[in-house]
N, C-alpha and C positions, 0 to 999 in steps of 0.2 A: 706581763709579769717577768718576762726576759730580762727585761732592759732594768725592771727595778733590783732583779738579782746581780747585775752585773754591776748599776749602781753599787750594792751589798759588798760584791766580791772585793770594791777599790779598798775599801777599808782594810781588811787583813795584811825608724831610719830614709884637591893639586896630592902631594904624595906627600910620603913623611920625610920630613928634613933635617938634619943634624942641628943646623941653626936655628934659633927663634928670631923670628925677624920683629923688629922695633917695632913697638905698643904706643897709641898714642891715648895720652889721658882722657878724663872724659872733658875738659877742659879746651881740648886739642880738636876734637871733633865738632863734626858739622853738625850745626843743630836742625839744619833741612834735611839731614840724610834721613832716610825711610822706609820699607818695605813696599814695592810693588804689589805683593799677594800676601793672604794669609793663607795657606794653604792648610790648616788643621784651627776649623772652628765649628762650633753647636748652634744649632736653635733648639728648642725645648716647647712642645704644645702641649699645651694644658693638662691632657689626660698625665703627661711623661712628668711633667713637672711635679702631679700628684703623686706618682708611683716613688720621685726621688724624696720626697718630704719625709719628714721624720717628725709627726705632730706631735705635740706635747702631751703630757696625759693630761686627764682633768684635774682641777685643782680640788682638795678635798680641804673636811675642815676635822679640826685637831684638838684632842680634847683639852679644856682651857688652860692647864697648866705651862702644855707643850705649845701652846698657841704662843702666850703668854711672853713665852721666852724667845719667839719668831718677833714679835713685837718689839722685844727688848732692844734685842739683837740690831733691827731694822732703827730703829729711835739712836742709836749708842753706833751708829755705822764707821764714825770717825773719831769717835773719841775712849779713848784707850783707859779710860777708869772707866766707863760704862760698861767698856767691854769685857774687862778683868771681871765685873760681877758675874760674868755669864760664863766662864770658861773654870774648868778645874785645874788646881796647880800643878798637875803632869799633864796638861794639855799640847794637842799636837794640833800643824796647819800645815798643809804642803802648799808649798811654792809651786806652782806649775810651771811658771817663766822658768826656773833654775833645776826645774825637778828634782825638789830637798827638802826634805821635813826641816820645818822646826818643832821644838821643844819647850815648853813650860811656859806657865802663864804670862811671862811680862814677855818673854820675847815672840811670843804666839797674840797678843794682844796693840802690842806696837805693830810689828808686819800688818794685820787689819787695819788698826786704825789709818793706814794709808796706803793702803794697797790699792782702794775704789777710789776715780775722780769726783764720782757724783752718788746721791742717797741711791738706794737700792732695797728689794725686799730677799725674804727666799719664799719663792711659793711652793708649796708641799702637792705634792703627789699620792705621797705612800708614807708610813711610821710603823713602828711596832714598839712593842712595849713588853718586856719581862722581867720582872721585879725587878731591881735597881739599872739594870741597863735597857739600852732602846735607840732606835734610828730616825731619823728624818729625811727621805728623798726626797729635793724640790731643784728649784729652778732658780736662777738671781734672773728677777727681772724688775724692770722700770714700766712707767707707765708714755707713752710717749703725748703728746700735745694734743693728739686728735682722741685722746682715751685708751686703745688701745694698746696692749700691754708687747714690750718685748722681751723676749727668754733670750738673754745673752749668755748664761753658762749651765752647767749642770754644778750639784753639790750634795754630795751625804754629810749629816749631823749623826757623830753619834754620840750619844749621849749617856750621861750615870747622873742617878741619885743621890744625895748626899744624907751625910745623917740630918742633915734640919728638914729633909722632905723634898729639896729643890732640884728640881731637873738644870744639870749645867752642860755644856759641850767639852767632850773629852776629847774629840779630833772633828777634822773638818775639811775634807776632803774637795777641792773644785776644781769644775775642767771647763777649759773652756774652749771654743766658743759652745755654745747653746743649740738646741734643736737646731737639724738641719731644715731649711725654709727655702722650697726654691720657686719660683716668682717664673712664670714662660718667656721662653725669649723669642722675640717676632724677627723678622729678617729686617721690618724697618730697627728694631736696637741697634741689631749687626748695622745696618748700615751707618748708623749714625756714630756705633764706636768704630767702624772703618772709617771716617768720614776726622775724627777727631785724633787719628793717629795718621793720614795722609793714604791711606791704602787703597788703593782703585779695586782689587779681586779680591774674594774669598773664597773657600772650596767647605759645603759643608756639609759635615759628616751626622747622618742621624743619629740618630740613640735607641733606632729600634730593637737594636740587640740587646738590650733590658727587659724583653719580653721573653727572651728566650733563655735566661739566666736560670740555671737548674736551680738556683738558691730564690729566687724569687718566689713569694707566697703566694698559689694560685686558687682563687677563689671556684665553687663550684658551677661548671658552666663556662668560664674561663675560655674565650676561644685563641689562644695562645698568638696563631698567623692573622688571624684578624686584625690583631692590635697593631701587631710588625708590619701587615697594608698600612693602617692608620698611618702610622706613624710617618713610615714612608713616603705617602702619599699627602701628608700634613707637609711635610720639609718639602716637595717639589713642590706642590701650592704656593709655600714661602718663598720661593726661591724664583718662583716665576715671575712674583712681584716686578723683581730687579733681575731681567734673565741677563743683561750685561754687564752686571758685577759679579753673580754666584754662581755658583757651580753645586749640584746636586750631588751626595752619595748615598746611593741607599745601604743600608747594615741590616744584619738577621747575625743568629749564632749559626756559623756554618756547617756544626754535625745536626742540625734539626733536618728532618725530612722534607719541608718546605723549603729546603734552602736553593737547591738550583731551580724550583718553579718560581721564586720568587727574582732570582738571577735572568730571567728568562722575558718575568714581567716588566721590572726595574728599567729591563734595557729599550723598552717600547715606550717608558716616557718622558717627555720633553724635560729638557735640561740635565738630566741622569749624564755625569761621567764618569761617574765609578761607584767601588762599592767601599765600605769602610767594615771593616771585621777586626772585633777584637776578642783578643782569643785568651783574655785575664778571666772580664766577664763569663764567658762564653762557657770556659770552664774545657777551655781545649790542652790537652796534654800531647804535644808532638814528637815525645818517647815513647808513644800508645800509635802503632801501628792501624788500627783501624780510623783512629782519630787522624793521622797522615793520608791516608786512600780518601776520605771526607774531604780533605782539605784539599786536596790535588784535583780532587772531580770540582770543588769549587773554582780552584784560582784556572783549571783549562774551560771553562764556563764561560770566566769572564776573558779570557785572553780571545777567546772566538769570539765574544760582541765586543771587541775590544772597548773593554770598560777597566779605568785605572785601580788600584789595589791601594788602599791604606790601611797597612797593619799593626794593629797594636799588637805587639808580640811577648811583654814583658808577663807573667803569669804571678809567680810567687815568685820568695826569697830563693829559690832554688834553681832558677832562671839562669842558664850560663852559655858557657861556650857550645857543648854538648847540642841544647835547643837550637843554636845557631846552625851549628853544623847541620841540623838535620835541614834545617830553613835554605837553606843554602841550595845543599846535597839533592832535597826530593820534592821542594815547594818550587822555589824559583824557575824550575827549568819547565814547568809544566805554563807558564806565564810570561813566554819569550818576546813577548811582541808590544806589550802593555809595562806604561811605567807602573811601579810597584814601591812606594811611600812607606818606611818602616816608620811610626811613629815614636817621638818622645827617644830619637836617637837611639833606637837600642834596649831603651829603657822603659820605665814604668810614669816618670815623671811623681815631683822633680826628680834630676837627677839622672843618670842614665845607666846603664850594667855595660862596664868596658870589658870584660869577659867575654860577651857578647857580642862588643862591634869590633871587637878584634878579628873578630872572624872575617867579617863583611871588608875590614879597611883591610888587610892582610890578603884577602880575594881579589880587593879592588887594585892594592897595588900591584898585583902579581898578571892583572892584566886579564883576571877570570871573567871568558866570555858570560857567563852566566850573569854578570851584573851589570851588564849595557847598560838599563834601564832600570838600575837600584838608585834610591833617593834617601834621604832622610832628613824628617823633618825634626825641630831643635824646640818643640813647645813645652814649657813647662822646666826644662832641661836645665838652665842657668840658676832658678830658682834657688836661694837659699842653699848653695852652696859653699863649700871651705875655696881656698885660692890655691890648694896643691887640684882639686877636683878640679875648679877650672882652668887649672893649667894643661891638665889632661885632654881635658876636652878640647882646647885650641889646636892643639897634637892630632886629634882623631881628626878635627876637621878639615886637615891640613892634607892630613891622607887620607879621607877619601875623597878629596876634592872639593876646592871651592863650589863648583859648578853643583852638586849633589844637594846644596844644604841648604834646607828651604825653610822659611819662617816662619811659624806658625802659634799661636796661642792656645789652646783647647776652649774648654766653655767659662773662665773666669769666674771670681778675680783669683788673679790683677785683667784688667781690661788689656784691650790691644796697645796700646801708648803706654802703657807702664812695663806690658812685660817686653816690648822691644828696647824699650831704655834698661829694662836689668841685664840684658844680652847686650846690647850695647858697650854698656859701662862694667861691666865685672869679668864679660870673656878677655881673658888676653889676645885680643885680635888687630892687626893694624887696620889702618883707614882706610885703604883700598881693599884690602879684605871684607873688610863691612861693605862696602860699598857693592862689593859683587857678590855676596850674599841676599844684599837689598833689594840688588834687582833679576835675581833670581824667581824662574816664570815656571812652573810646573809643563811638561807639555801637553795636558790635558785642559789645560787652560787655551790654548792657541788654537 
């Protein structure tokens, strides 16, 4: 009932240099140049893939007037007098590409009649009904070849009665895309999207610290570290496959009380070179003094099995310089010996918080022993950004050294070959900069 309320509610983001040095197009560049490693990538086993899914509800059925006008709707998908019958003349439709309402029936009816390539339904969920007004919750979906139906968006209808009796659409609300669906990823995928972007390594990061997510709904009986073994224990399986491509990291939420017996096991099995803790999920606050003691008994944990660190460090919008400082100040020193992979630059991905790597490139230029063995990987990070952003970022990279900045994709899409060509083609980087970026080796790989 959540999610049909929220439907509801829609209705009412080397060092620094004075010079830039010359950019070469993407015209200009090597179309053999490539990543060595990917150093930030997922598999997903079945049980995790279930936990991420976001199933659709069941389709219900609607009583015949309000069906009626689903029918209409669906018949009249392209064509702008079919659809003028169905809408009222203060009618509204949001644009979601442009994020902007329009307005009134002829220009709410034309945006429709060409907005979808191909027919389409909406399948209903949920409605209500209160004397002349009422909702429809559903889904735009298609049917694919094999029967099969796909839910490509969500959509509330709401609707008013007219004085002839007719139920018509007063607004019309869609997002898209559709129910999340996520599908397991085996290490043989990995290897074949390694395989199709030139990549020899990958380093991969499990996802079992989606078990330990305080926001996750936990069923009665739930045995919470069991799942986090699973899972764990699923990703080295996979990874054994092909033990001379991948690299293991196991993850847990690291204030759970399981966390350094799991640090302890992790480090006894085959292929394990580190451990991957993100501390968004995890729901770690490093303003919160006890949540810092946590986190420090974790990272001298792993610096004595010496096992490598990749941190997701970005949390909320609230995420700055501040968090940095403490990362810096009371994490880092406790994990002198072990490389230590901020992921997602700093950031959340896409995108990165330069508030935040200020800190880290400002340390690093300054020579701060504490960052021997500070890294950062760039996944996700180019994505869908403006060209003042990644001009920034060429800047950061620049200071904290080429040598630091490792490549990586997260769990896609975009797959490996697409998001190395959007880092390729939109960072302002030269050619020999990419190139020593590309063959860039984590030393946990070696």
């Amino acid at each position: 009932m959540k999610r049909v309320f929220v439907m509801a509610i829609l209705f009412m983001a080397v060092r620094a240099t004075a010079a830039q040095p010359p950019t070469a197009g993407p015209q200009q560049r090597s179309a053999s140049l490539f990543p060595l490693a990917d150093h930030h990538a997922h598999l997903l086993s079945p049980a995790s893939a279930k936990l991420a899914n976001d199933p659709p509800f069941p389709t219900i059925e609607l009583p015949e007037d309000l069906a009626r006008l689903l029918r209409d709707r669906e018949k009249g998908w392209n064509d702008k007098a079919a659809l003028a019958r169905l809408f009222t003349e203060d009618s509204l439709v949001l644009d979601s590409r442009e994020s902007s309402w329009l307005r009134g029936r002829d220009e709410v009816t034309e945006f429709l009649a060409g907005n979808f390539a191909k027919p389409h339904r909406v399948t209903p969920f949920a409605y209500s009904v209160e004397g002349s007004a009422g909702y429809i919750a559903g889904y735009f979906t298609r049917i694919r070849d094999d029967g099969s139906t796909r839910y490509f968006g969500h959509v509330l209808l709401s609707l008013k009665k007219g004085t002839d009796g007719v139920w018509r659409i007063a607004a019309e609300t869609p997002i898209f895309p559709g129910p999340k669906i996520r599908d397991p990823i085996t290490a043989e995928q990995l290897i074949a999207q390694l395989d199709d972007a030139g990549i020899q390594r990958a380093a991969v990061l499990s996802v079992a610290y989606w078990y330990g997510n305080p926001h996750r709904p936990k069923a009665e009986g739930d045995d919470e570290y069991a799942k986090v073994r699973a899972e764990n224990d699923w990703v080295v399986q996979e990874v054994a496959r092909f033990p001379d491509r991948l690299a293991a990291f196991c993850s847990f939420n690291p204030l759970k009380d399981y966390a350094l017996q799991e640090i302890d096991r992790c480090a006894k099995l085959p292929h394990v070179k580190g451990l991957k803790l993100h501390l968004g999920n995890s729901r770690v606050d490093v303003l919160n003094p006890e949540h810092v003691e946590k986190l420090r008994r974790v990272f001298a944990a792993a610096n004595e099995r010496r096992l490598a660190i990749v941190a997701h460090l970005w949390t909320d919008e609230t995420y700055g310089r501040e968090h940095a400082e403490v990362f810096l100040n009371r994490l880092l020193p406790a994990a002198p010996d072990i490389p230590v992979q901020i992921a997602h630059f700093a950031g959340g991905g896409p995108g990165y918080t330069d508030e935040a790597l200020a800190v880290y490139a400002d340390a690093i230029s300054a020579g701060d022993p504490r960052t021997k063995n500070l890294y950062f990987d760039f996944a996700t990070v180019a994505d869908e950004q403006s060209k003042e952003v990644l001009q920034t970022f060429a800047k950061r990279i620049r200071q904290v050294g080429l040598s630091r900045v490792l490549y990586g994709t997260d769990m896609g899409p975009p797959a490996a070959r697409q998001s190395w060509l959007t880092f390729r083609t939109t960072v302002p980087l030269a050619e020999d900069e990419l190139r020593t970026i590309a063959g860039n080796v984590a030393p946990y790989f070696r």
